[in-house]
C-alpha positions in Angstrom: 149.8 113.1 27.5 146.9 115.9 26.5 143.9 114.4 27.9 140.7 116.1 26.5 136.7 115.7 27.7 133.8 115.6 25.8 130.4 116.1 27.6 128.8 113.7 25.0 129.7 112.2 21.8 128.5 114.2 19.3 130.4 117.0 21.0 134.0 115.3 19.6 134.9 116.3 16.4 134.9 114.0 13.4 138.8 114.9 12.8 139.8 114.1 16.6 141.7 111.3 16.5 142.9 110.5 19.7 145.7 107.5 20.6 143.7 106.5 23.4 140.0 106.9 24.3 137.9 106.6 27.9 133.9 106.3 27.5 132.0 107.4 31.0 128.1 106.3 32.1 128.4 106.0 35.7 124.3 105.2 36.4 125.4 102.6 35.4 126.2 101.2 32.3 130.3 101.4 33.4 129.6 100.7 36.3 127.9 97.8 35.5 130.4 96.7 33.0 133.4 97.2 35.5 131.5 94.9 38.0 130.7 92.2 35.6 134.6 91.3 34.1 135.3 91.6 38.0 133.0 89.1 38.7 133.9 87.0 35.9 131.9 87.3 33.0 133.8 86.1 29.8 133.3 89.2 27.9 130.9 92.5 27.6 129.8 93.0 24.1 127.9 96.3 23.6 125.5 97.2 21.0 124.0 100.6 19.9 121.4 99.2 17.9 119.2 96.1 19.6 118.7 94.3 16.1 122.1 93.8 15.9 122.5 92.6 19.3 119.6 90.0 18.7 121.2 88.6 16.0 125.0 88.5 17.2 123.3 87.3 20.6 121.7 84.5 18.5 124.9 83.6 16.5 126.9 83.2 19.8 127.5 79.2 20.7 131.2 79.4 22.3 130.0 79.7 26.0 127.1 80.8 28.0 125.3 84.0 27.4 123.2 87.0 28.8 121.5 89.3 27.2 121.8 93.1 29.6 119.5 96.1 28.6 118.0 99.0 29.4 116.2 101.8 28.0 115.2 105.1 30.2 116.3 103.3 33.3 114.0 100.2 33.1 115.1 97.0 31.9 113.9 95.6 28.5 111.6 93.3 27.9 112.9 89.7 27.5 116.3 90.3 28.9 117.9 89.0 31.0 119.2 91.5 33.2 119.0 95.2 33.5 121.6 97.5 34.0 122.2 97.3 37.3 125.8 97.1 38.7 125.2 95.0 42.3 123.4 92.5 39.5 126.0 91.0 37.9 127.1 88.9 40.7 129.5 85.8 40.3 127.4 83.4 40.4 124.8 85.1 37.6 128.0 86.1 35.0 130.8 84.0 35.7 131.8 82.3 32.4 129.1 84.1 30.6 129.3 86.7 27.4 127.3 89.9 28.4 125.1 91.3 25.1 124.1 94.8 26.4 122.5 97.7 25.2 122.0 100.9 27.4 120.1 104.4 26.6 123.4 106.3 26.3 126.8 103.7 27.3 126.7 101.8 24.8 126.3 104.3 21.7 129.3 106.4 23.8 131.3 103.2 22.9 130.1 103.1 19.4 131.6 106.4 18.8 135.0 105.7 19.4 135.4 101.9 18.2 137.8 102.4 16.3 140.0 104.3 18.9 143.4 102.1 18.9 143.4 102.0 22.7 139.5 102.6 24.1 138.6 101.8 27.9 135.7 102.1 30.2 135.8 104.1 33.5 133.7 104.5 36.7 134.5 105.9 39.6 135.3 102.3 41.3 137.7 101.7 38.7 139.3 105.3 38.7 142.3 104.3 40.0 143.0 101.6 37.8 142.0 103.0 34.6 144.9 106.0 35.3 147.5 103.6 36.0 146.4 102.1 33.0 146.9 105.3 30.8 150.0 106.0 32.9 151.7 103.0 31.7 151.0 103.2 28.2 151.2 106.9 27.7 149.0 107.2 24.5 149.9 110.9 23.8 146.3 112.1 23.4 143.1 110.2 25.2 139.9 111.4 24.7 137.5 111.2 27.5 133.9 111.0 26.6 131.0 110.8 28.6 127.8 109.0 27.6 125.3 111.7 28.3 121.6 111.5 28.6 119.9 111.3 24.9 122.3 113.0 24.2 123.0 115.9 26.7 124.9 117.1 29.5 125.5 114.5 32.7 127.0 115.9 35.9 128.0 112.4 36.6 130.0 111.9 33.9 131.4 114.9 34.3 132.1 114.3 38.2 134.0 110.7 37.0 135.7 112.6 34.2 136.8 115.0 36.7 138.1 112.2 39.2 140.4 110.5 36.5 141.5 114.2 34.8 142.7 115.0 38.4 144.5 111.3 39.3 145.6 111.5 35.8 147.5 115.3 36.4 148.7 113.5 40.3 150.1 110.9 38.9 152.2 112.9 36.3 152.3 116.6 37.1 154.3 117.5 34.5 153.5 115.1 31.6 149.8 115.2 31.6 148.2 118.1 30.3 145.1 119.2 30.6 143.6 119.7 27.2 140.2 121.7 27.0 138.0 123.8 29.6 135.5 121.2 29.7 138.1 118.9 31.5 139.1 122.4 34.1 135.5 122.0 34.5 134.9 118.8 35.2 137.8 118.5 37.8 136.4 121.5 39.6 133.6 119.3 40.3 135.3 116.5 41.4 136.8 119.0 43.7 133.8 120.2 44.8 132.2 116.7 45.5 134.9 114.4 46.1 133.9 113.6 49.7 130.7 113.0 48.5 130.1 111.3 45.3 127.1 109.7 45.9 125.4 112.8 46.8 126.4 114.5 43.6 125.1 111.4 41.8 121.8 111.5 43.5 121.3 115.2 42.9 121.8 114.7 39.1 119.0 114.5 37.0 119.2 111.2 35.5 120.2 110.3 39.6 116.7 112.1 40.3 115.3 110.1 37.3 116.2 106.7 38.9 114.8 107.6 42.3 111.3 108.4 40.9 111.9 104.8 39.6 112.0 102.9 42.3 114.4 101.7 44.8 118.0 102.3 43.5 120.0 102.5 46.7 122.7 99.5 46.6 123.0 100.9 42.8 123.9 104.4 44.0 125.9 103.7 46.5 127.6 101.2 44.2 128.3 103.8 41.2 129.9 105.7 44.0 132.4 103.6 45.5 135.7 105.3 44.6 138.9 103.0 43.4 137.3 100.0 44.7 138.3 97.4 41.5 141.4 96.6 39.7 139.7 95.9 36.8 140.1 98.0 33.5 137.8 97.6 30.8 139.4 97.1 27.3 138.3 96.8 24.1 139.9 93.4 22.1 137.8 93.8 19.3 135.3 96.0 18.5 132.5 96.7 20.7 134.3 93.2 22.8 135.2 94.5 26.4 137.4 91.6 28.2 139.1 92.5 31.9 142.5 93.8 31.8 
């Protein structure tokens, strides 16, 4: 398996065509996601673009709904939720489809629709996501984290690390290690792995939610390492059911 990261989208070439595809947005649209099939919501359907989300969010009939959005961190207006991860409790998603649009998660996931085998990752669903791609053994995944408008995030980078290097424990022979932005990246997992939360918090979109407001539970939330069995999986496109 050559497993490959790309800092943002734009960054992966239009003729990479990978078997298998893992989008990264750890504050918090991942996160968030992760939580909510844990927690029982039907579905997660993302959306780039909120006109579309309006209308598919109108269309929908076959259960419950919520609509989940964000844009530079605040919630948006008429929504129902944010994108806040210790949100989407049981009793507020169970049975519900989730229609969300984030600043930079949801057009990560965009990019790679039509990737043949395309999950989500955090850093609470590390573990499972690997044993996931260890199972299935696409022979190339892309990793690809979501960015802020469109640049560098050392959280993504810190998750991307964390499942590059339980990736290469899990197979130390079969996974390789594809490009130097991956090396990097599980450098600084290295580096921060007994501490995840305080690499999140010095980040600058981590920085950007503190001067916010009051994002503790979400922080320390995004940081919990392999805490859900829950694996993210696209059934259709931009449809995310648990798996």
């Amino acid at each position: 398996m050559q497993v490959l990261y790309f800092h943002v989208p734009a960054e992966m070439p239009a003729d990479c065509q990978p078997e298998g595809a893992v989008v990264i947005d750890v504050l918090r649209a991942t996160t968030t996601i992760a939580w909510a099939l844990h927690n029982g919501a039907e579905a997660v359907e993302a959306f780039a673009d909120l006109q579309h989300l309006n209308a598919a969010a109108e269309a929908w009939t076959a259960s419950p709904r919520l609509l989940l959005g964000e844009r530079g961190g605040q919630m948006l207006a008429g929504f129902d939720l944010g994108n806040s991860p210790v949100a989407v409790v049981p009793e507020t998603v169970g049975g519900k489809r989730l229609f969300m649009s984030t600043t930079n998660g949801t057009r990560a996931l965009d990019r790679v629709r039509d990737v043949p085998l395309l999950l989500t990752a955090a850093l609470p669903n590390r573990e499972a996501v690997a044993q996931r791609l260890q199972s299935k053994q696409p022979e190339t995944v892309a990793i690809v984290g979501s960015g802020w408008e469109g640049a560098y995030s050392l959280e993504d980078s810190l998750a991307a690390g964390a499942l590059g290097a339980r990736l290469k424990d899990l197979d130390p022979e079969g996974v390789v290690i594809a490009n130097d932005e991956l090396t990097a990246a599980i450098a600084l997992w290295d580096q921060w792995k007994e501490n995840p939360e305080g690499c999140l918090r010095a980040a600058s979109h981590g920085q950007r939610l503190i001067r916010l407001g009051d994002h503790d539970a979400d922080f320390r939330c995004c940081a919990g390492l392999d805490q859900l069995s829950v694996v993210p999986t696209q059934v259709e496109p931009g449809v995310l059911k648990a798996a």
